[in-house]
C-alpha positions as MATLAB code, in Angstrom:
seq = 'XXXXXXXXXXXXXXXXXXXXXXXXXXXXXXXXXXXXXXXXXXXXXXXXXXXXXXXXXXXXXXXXXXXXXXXXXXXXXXXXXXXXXXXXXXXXXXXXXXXXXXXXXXXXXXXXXXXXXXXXXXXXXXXXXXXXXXXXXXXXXXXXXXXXXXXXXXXXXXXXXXXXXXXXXXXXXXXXXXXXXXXXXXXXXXXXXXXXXXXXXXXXXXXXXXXXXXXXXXXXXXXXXXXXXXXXXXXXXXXXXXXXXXXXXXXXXXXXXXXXXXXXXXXXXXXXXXXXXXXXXXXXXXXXXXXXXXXXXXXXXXXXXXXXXXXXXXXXXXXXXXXXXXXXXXXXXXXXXXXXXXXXXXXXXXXXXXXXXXXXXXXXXXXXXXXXXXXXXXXXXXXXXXXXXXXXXXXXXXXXXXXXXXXXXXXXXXXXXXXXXXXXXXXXXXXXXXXXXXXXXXXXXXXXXXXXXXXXXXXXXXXXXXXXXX';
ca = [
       0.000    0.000    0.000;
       1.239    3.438   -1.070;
       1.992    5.846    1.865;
       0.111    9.260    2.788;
       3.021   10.746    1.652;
       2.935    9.431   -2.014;
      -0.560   10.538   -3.005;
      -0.137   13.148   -6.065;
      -1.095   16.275   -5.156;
      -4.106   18.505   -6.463;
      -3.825   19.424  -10.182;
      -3.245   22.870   -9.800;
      -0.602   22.311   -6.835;
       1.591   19.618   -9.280;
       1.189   22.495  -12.202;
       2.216   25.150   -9.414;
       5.082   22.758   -8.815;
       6.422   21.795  -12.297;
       6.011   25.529  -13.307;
       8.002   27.154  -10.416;
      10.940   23.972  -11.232;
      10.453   24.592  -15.077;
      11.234   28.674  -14.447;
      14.248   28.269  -12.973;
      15.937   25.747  -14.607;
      14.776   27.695  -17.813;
      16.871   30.815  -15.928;
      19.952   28.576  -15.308;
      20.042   27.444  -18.114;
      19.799   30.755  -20.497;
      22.800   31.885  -17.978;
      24.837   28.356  -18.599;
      24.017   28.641  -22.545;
      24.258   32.116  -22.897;
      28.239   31.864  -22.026;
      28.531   29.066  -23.963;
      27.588   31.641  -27.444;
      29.327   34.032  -26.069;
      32.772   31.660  -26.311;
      32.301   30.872  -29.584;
      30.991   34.306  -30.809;
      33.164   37.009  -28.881;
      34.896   36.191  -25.885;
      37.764   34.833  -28.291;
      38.170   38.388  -29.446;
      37.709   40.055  -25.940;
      39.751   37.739  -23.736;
      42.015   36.128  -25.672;
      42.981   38.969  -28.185;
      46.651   37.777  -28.960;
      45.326   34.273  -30.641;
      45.277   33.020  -33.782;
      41.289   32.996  -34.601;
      40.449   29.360  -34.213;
      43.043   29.100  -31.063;
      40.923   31.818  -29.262;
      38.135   29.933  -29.662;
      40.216   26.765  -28.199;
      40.877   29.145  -25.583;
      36.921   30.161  -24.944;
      35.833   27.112  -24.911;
      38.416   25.744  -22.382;
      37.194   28.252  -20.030;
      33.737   27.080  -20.992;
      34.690   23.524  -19.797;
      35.585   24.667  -16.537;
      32.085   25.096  -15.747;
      31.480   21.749  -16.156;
      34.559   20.613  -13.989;
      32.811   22.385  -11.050;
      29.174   20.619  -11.578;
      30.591   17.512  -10.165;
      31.697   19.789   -7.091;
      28.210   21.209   -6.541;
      26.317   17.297   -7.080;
      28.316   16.723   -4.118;
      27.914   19.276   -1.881;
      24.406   20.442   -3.266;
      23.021   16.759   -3.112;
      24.921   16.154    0.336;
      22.535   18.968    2.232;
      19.417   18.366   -0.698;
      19.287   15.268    1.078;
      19.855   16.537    4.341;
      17.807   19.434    4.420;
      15.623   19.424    1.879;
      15.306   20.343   -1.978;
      13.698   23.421   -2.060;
      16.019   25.400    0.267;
      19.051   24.335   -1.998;
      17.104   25.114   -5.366;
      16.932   28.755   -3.909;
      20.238   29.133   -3.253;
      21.768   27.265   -6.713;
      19.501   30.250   -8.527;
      21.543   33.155   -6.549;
      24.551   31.172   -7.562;
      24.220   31.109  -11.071;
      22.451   34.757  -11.465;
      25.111   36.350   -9.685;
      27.703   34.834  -11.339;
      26.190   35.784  -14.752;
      25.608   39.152  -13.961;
      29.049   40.154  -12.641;
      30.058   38.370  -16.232;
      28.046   41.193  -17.581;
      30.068   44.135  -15.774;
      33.237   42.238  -16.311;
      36.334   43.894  -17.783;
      37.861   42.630  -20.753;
      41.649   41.588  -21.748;
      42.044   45.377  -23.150;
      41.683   47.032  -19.783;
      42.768   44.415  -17.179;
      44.981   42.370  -19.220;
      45.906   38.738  -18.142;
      43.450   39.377  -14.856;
      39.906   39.199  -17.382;
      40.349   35.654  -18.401;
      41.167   34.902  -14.826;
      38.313   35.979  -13.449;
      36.088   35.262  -16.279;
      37.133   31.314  -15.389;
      36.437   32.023  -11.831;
      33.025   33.401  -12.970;
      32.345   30.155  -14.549;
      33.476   27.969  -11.860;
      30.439   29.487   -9.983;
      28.100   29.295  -13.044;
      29.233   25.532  -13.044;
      29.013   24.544   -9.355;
      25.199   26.449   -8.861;
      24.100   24.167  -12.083;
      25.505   20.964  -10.876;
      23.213   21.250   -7.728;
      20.437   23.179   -9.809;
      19.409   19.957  -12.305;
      18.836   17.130   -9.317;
      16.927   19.270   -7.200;
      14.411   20.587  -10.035;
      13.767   17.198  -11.172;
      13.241   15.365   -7.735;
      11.188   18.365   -6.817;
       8.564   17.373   -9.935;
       8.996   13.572   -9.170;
       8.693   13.440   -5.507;
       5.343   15.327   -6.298;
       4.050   13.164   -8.225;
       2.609    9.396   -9.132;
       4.315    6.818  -11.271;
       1.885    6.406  -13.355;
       2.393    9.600  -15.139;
       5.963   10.573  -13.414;
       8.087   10.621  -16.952;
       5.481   13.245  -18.729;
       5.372   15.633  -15.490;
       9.093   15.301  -14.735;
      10.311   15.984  -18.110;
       9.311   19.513  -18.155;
      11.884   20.661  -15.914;
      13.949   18.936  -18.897;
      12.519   21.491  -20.826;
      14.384   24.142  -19.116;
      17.001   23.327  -21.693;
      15.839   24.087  -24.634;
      14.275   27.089  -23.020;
      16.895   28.439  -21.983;
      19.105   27.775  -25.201;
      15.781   29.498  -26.826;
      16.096   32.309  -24.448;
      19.760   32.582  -24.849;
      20.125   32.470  -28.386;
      17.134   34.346  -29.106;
      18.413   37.689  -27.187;
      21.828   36.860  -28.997;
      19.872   37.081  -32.221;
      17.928   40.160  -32.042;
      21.295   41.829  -30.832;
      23.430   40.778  -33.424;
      20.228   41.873  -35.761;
      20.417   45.264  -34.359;
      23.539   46.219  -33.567;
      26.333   46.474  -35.703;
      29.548   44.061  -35.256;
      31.614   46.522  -33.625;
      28.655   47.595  -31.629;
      28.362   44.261  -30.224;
      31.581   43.337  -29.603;
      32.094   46.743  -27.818;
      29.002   46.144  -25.527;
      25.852   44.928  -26.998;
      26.978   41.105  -25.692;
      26.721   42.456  -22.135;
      23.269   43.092  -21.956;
      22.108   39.278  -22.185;
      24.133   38.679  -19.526;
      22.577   41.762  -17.457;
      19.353   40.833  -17.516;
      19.922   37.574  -16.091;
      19.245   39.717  -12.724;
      16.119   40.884  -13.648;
      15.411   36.726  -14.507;
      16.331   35.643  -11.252;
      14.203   37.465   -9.393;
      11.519   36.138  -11.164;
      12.319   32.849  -10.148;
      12.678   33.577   -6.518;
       9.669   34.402   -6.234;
       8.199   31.433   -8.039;
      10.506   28.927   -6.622;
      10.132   30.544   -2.547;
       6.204   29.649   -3.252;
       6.101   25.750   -3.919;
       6.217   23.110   -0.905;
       9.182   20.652    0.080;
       8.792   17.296   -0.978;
       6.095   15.333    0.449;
       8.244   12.051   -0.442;
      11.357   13.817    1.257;
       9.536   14.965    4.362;
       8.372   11.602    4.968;
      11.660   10.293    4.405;
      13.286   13.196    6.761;
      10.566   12.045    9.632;
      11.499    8.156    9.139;
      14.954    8.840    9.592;
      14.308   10.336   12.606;
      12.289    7.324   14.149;
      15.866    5.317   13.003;
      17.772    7.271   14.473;
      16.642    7.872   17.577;
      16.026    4.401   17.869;
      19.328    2.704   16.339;
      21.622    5.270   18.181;
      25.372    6.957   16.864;
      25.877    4.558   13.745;
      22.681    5.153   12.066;
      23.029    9.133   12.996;
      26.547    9.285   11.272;
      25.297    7.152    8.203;
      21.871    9.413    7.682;
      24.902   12.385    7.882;
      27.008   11.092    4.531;
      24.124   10.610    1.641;
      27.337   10.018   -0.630;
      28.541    6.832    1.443;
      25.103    5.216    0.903;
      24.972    5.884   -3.062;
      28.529    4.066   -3.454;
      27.299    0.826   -1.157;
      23.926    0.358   -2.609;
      23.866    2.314   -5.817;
      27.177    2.407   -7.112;
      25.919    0.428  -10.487;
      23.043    2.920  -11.247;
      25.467    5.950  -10.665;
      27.681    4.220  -13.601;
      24.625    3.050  -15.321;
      23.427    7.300  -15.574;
      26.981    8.067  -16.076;
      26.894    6.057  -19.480;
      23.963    7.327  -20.249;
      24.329   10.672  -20.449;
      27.526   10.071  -22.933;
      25.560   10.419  -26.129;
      22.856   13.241  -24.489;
      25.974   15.559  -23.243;
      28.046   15.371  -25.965;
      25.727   15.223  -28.759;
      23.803   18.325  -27.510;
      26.869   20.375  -27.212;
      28.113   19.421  -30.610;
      24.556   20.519  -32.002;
      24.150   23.677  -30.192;
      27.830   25.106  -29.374;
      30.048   23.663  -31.781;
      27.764   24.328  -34.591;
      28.369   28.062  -34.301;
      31.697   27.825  -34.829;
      31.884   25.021  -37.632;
      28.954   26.592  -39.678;
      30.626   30.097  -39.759;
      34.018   28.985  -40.210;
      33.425   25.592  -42.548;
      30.442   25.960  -44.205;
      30.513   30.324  -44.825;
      27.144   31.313  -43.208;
      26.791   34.214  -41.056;
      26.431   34.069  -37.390;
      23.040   35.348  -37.303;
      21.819   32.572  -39.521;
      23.801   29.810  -37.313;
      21.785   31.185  -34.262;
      18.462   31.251  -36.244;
      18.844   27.739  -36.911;
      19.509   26.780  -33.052;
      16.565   29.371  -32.371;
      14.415   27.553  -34.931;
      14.899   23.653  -33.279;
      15.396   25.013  -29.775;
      11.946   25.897  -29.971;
      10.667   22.419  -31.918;
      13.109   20.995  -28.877;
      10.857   22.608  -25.643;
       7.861   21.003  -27.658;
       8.812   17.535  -28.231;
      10.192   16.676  -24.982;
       6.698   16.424  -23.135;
       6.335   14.359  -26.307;
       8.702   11.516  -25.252;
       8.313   11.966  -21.393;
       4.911   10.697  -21.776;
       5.947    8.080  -24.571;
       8.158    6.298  -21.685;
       5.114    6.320  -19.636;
       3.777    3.986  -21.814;
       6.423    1.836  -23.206;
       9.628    2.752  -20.614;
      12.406    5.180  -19.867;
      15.212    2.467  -21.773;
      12.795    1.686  -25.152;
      12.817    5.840  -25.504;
      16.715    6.343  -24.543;
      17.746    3.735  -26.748;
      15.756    5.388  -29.359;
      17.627    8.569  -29.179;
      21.123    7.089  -29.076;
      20.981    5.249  -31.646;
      19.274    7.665  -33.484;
      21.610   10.795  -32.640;
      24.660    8.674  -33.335;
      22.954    7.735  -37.281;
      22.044   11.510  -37.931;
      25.419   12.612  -37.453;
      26.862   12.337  -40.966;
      23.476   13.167  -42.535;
      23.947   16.445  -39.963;
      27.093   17.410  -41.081;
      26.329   17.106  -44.760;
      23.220   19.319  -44.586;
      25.512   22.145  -43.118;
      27.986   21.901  -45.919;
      25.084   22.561  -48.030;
      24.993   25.590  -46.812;
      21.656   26.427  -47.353;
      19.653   28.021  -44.303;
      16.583   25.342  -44.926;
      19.222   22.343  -44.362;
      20.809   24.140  -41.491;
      17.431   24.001  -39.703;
      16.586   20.611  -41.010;
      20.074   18.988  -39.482;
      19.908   21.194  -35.836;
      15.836   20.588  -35.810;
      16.415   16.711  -36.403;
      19.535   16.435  -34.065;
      17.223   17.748  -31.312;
      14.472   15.889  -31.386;
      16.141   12.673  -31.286;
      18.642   14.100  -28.578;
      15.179   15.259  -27.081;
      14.400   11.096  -26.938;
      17.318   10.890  -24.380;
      17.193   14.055  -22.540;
      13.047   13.661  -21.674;
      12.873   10.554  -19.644;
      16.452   11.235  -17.866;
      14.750   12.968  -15.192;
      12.247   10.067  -14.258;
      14.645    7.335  -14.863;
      17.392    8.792  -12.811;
      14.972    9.618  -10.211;
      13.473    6.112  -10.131;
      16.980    4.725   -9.448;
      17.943    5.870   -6.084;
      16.023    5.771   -2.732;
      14.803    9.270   -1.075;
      17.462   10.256    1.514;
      19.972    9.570   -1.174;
      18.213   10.566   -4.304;
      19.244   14.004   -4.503;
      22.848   12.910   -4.116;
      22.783    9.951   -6.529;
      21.004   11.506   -8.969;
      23.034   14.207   -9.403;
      26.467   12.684   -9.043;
      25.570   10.200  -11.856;
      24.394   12.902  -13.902;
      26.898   15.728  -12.988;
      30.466   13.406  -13.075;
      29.514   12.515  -16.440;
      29.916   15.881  -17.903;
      33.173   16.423  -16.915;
      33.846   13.142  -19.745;
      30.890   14.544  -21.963;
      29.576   17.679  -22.343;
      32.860   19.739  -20.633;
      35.450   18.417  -23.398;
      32.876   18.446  -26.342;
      33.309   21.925  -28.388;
      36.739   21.756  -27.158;
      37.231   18.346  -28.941;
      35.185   18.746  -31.684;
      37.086   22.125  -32.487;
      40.095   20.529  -32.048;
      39.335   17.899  -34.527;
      38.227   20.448  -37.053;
      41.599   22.125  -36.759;
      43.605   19.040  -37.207;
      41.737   17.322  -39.865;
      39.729   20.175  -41.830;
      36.791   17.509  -41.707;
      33.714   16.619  -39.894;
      34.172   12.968  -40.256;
      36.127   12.536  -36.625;
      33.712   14.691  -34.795;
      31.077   12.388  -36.327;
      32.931    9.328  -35.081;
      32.941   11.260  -32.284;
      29.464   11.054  -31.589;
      28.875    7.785  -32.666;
      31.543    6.754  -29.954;
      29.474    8.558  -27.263;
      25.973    6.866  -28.480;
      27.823    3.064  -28.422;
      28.761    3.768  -24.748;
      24.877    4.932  -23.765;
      23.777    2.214  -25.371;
      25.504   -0.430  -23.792;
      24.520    1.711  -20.501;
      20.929    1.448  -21.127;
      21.666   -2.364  -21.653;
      22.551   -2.737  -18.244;
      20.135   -0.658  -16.345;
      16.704   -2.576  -15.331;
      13.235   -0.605  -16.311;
      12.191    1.415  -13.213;
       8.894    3.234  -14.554;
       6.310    1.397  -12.305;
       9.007    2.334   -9.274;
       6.784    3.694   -5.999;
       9.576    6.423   -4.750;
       8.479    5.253   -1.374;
       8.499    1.840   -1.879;
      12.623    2.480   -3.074;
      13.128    3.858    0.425;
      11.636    1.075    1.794;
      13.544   -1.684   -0.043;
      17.253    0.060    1.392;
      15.529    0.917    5.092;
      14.307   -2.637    5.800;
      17.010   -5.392    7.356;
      16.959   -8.071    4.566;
      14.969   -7.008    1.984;
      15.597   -7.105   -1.782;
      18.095   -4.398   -2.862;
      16.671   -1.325   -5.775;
      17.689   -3.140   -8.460;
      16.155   -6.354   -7.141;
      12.680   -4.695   -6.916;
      12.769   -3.160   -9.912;
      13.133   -6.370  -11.804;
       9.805   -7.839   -9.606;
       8.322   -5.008  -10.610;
       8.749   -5.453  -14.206;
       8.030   -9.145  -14.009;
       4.779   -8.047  -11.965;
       3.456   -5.513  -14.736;
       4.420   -7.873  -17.691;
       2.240  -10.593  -16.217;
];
C-alpha cells in the first residue's frame, strides 16, 4: 500500500510545482548557454585577443569547460545537504549562484583594460556558473517527481527537462535580435553584455516562483522516518543518515555508472549541435552568425515542444525503449547532420539542428524520471546528481573543445562524427545494463534500502517489471 506521503497532489498544486521547477531551470540554463555563445561568438576576441582565430576559440571554450569541472563539485555538496535538508532550500540558493555569477560576467572587464586578470576571473566566474548548475538539475527534477505518481511521473518530470531548450531558446534568441540590431563593432564593444545583465532581472523572477512551492512530500516523509531510526538505532545510524554520498557508493554504485553512461551520447551530442555548430557553420560551411543562431533558435523551440512528447511516450512503453531510441538515433544523424551544413543552405541548417534535437530530445526527456526512479529518497538528490553531474566532466565539458580541435587538425567533420557515434555506443551499452524502473513507488525504493533483509533497488525493480508484464 502506497503511503500518505505518495498521493499526487491537487492538479493545480503539481502544475504550481512543475512551473516554479520549469522557471528556474529555464533561468539557469539561459545563464549556462548564454556563455557558452558568447565563447564561440566574442569572448575569443575580448579575452584572448593575442590568438590566432580558431586558437581563441580553443581558448573560450576551455574556459567554458571549466564550468562543467565544477558541476561535479556542486552534485556533491548540493546533493549532500538536498538530502539533508531538503530540496527546495538548496534550489533557492543554486539560482543566486548562477544569477550572480552571470551578472558580474556582464560588468566584467575585458583583456584590453585588465589584461591577463579578465580571463582569470572570467574562469572564476564560470566555476560558480558551473558549481550552482551541478546542484540546480537534481533538485528541479526530484522536486517534480517526488510530487508526483508513477503512473504519469516521466510526462510531469520531463518539463523541468525542458528548461534546456528554453533556456538555449532564451539565450540564443536575445543573442539574435542583438546581433540583428547592432552592428559588429557595436556588439563586440558592448551589446553582448546586456544578455548577460538581464539575467538579474530573470532571477528574481524565479525567486519568487521557486520561494512559493512546498518541500517534498516524499522527502519529508523520508526526513521524519529517519528520525524514528535514528533515535532508535543510536550513533551509527546518525553518522550514516549524515554522509548521503557513502550510501549511493554501497547500494547504488551500479546505477550511478549506469546514468553516467547514459548521459555520454545526451551531453556530448547536444553540445556538438548547439555550441560547436556556431563555430563550424561560420568557419566551414561560410554562413553568417546570425543565420547559425536562427537555426539553433528555430529547433530550440521544436526541442521545448517535443520533450513532453517523449516523457509521456516512456510512460507507456519505458524510460530504456525511448533512450535507446535517441542514441541510436543521434549517433545515425550525425553524418546526414554534417552534410546538410555543408550545403549551406539556411533550410538544411534548420533541417540537421531541428532533427539532431528531437532525437537528442528522446534521451534528454525521460532522464529525469529514470534517474529519479533509481535511487532511494534520503539519497536521491545525491545519486542523482552525481551520476548525472560526473559525467559531464567526460561529456559535455570536453565536447566543443574536442570537436574544435578535430576540425583544426583534420579540416573535416568525419572525426567529430565518429565522435558522436563513440558517445551513443557507450549509452547504449549503458541502457543495456540498467533494469526498467517506470512502475518504481519512490516510497516503496526507500523502503527496499531501510528494511534489514529485503531485496536491494535493483532487485525490486526487476519484480516489478516481471509483476506488470504478467
Amino acid at each position: 500500500m502506497a503511503s500518505a506521503a505518495s498521493a499526487p497532489p491537487t492538479p493545480a498544486n503539481l502544475k504550481r510545482i512543475v512551473a516554479a521547477s520549469l522557471i528556474g531551470t529555464t533561468i539557469e540554463w539561459y545563464d549556462f548557454f548564454l556563455y557558452g555563445s558568447a565563447a564561440a561568438l566574442v569572448f575569443n576576441k575580448l579575452f584572448f585577443p593575442d590568438s590566432d582565430p580558431l586558437v581563441g576559440t580553443l581558448l573560450s571554450f576551455l574556459t567554458y569547460a571549466v564550468g562543467f569541472a565544477a558541476r561535479p563539485l556542486g552534485a556533491l555538496v548540493f546533493g549532500h545537504y538536498g538530502d539533508r535538508i531538503g530540496r527546495k532550500k538548496l534550489l533557492v540558493l543554486s539560482l543566486l549562484m548562477m544569477g550572480g555569477a552571470t551578472f558580474v560576467i556582464g560588468l566584467l572587464p575585458t583583456h584590453a583594460t585588465l589584461g591577463t586578470a579578465a580571463p582569470v576571473l572570467l574562469t572564476v566566474l564560470r566555476l560558480i556558473q558551473g558549481f550552482a548548475l551541478g546542484g540546480e538539475w537534481g533538485g528541479a527534477v526530484l522536486l517534480v517527481s517526488e510530487h508526483g505518481d508513477a503512473e504519469r511521473r516521466g510526462f510531469w518530470a520531463s518539463w523541468p527537462q525542458t528548461g534546456a531548450p528554453a533556456g538555449q531558446l532564451l539565450a540564443t534568441g536575445v543573442l539574435s535580435a542583438l546581433t540583428a540590431l547592432l552592428s559588429e563593432d557595436q556588439f563586440v564593444a558592448w551589446g553582448w553584455r546586456i544578455p548577460f545583465l538581464l539575467s538579474g532581472v530573470l532571477v528574481i523572477v524565479g525567486l519568487w516562483i521557486r520561494l512559493s512551492v512546498d518541500e517534498s512530500p516524499v522527502f519529508k516523509a523520508a526526513l521524519a522516518q529517519a528520525a524514528e531510526r535514528r533515535a532508535a538505532a543510536g550513533g551509527a545510524e546518525a553518522e550514516a543518515e549524515k554522509m548521503p554520498l557513502v550510501a549511493v557508493l554501497r547500494h547504488h554504485w551500479r546505477d550511478v555508472l549506469v546514468a553516467m553512461g547514459a548521459r555520454m551520447a545526451e551531453n556530448i551530442s547536444y553540445y556538438v549541435i548547439t555550441a560547436f555548430i556556431l563555430v563550424y557553420a561560420t568557419n566551414s560551411a561560410g554562413l553568417s552568425k546570425q543565420t547559425a543562431l536562427n537555426a539553433v533558435l528555430i529547433a530550440s523551440a521544436v526541442h521545448f515542444a517535443v520533450i513532453p512528447a517523449w516523457g509521456a511516450l516512456s510512460d507507456r512503453i519505458g524510460r530504456r525503449p525511448v533512450y535507446v531510441i535517441g542514441a541510436v538515433g543521434v549517433g545515425a544523424w550525425m553524418f546526414p547532420f554534417f552534410a546538410l551544413i555543408d550545403s549551406a543552405g539556411f533550410g538544411n541548417l534548420i533541417l540537421a539542428v531541428t532533427v539532431g534535437l528531437v532525437l537528442h530530445g528522446a534521451m534528454y526527456a525521460p532522464q529525469a524520471a529514470f534517474f529519479s526512479e533509481m535511487f532511494a529518497t534520503r539519497m536521491r538528490y545525491s545519486g542523482a546528481s552525481i551520476g548525472a553531474q560526473f559525467s559531464s566532466v567526460a561529456a559535455g565539458a570536453p565536447a566543443p573543445l574536442i570537436a574544435t580541435a578535430l576540425l583544426a587538425e583534420y579540416d573535416s567533420s568525419t572525426p567529430i562524427a565518429l565522435y558522436v557515434i563513440a558517445a551513443a555506443l557507450i549509452t547504449v551499452v549503458a541502457i543495456a545494463c540498467a533494469r526498467e524502473t517506470r512502475h518504481r513507488d519512490l516510497t516503496d525504493v526507500d523502503a527496499d534500502t531501510a528494511r534489514p533483509g529485503a531485496p536491494a533497488p535493483r532487485q525490486q525493480a526487476d519484480a516489478d517489471s516481471r509483476t506488470s508484464s504478467a
